[in-house]
BATOR-510638 format. One record per residue: residue in one letter; x negated, y, z negated of N, C-alpha, C in turn. Coordinates in steps of 0.02 Angstrom, whole numbers, plus 50000, padded with zeros to 5 digits. Layout:
AXYZXYZXYZ;...
***
This chain:
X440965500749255441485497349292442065502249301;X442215501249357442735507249366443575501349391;X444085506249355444785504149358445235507649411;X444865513549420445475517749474445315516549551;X445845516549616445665513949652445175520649698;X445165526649690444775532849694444095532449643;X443885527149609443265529949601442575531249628;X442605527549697441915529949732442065537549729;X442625540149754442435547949783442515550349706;X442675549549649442555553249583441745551649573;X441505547249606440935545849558440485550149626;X440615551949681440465557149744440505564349705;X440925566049671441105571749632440675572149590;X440135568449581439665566149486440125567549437;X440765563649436441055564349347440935558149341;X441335557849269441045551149234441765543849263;X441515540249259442375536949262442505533149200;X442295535149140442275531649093442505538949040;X442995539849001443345540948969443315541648892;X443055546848863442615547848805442955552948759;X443405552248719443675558248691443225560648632;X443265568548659442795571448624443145573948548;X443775569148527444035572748455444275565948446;X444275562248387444705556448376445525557248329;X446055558348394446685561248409446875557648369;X446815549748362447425546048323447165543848244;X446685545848236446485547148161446925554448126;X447065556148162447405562848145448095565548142;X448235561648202448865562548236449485560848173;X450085566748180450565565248140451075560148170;X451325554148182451715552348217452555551948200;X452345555548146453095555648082453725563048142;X454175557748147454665562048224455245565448146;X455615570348144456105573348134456815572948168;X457385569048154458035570748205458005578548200;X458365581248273458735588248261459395585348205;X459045592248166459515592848099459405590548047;X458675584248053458665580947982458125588847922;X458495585447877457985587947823457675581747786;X457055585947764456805581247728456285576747763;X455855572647716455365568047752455695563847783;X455365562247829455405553647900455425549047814;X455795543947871455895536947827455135533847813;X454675535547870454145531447844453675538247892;X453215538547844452535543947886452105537947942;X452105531447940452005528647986452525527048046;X453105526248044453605524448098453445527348160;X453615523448207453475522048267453765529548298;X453395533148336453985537848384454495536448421;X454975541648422455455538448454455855546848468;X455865547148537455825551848565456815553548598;X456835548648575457505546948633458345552148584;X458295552948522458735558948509458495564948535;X457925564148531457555573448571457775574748626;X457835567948657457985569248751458895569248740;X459145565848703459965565248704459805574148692;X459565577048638459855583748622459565590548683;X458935588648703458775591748760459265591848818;X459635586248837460055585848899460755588348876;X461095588748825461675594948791461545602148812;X460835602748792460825610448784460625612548840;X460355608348908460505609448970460735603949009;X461375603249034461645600149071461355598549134;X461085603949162460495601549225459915597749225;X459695595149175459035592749147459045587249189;X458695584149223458855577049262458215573949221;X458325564549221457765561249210457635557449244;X456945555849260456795548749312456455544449249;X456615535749236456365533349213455965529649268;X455305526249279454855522349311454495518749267;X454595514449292454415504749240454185499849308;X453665496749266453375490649333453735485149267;X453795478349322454235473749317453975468949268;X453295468249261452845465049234452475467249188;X452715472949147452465477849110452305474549031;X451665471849003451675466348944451295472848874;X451515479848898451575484148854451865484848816;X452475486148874453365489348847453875484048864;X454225482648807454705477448834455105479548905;X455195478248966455405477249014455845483149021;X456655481148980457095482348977457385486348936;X456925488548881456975494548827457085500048862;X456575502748897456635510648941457745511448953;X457715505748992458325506049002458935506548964;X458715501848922459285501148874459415506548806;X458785509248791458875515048771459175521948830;X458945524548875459365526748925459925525848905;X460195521648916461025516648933461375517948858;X461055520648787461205519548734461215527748722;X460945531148757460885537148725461635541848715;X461465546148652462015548448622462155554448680;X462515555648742462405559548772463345558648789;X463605566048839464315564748858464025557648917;X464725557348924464665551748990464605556949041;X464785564449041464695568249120464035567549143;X463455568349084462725565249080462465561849121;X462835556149102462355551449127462195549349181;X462365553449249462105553349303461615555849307;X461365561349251460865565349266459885557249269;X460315554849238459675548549251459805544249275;X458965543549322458875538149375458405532049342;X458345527149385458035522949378457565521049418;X456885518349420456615516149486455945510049450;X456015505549483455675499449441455045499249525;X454415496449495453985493549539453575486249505;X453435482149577453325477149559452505478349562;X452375480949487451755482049437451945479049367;X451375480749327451475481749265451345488449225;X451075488849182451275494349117450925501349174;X450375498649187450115504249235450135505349281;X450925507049339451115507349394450585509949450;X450285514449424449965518349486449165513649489;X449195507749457448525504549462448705498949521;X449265496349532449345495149599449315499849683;X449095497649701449145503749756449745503849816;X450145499449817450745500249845451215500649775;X451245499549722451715502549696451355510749668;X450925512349689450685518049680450885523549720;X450865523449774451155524549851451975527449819;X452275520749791452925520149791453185527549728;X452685526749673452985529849636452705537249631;X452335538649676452125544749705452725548949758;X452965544149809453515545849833454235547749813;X454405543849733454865544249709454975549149682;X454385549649634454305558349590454305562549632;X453855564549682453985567749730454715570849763;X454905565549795455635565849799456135566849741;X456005566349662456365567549616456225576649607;X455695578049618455545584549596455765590549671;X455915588149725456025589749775456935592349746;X457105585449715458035586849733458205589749677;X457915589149625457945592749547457645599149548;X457215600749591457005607949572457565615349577;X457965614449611458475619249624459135616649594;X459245617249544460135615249516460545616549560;X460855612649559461655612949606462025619749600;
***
């Protein structure tokens, strides 16, 4: 059974459309995150990642850094409104915070599995990587 809306011509290509990892990643995987600056062990070797001081300290140490966040509306992954509100929370100057955009489609968790919000968020990145590639 195939999920992507391209799989006749992948399955034209003879690959597989079925998805088989050849190493089992999350038996392994460390998910234990470090703040810049902490010492010492994570609060918990299980805790959840959380990526969002990395990006506050990444966008300091370059001011040009731009971000696009993209979220479908109906997303029963990720709470809705988290992406954002972390955004909106981050420890960053206020000169910052233009450097991030927003762009929502009416999908869920897997935007590009719609095919007009697929369209949509192909155009956006696109256009994000178009106006971000050359700093001001």
């Amino acid at each position: 059974m195939s999920y992507l809306p391209g799989a006749t011509f992948i399955a034209e290509l003879g690959m597989s459309q079925e998805f088989h990892p050849s190493i089992q990643t999350f038996r392994t995987w460390n998910f234990a995150d470090q703040l810049p600056g902490q010492t010492g062990a994570p609060l918990s070797a299980r805790q959840a990642a959380n990526v969002m001081q990395d990006l506050a300290e990444a966008m300091k140490l370059n001011p040009n850094l731009k971000v696009q966040l993209n979220a479908g509306y109906f997303d029963l992954a990720t709470p809705f409104f988290q992406g954002v509100y972390e955004m909106q929370h981050l420890p960053i100057p206020q000169s910052l915070v233009g450097n991030i955009e927003f762009r929502f489609y009416d999908s869920g968790h897997m935007v590009y599995a719609k095919e007009s919000s697929l369209k949509q968020l192909h155009d956006n990145v696109a256009d994000f990587i178009r106006r971000t590639s050359h700093p001001e």
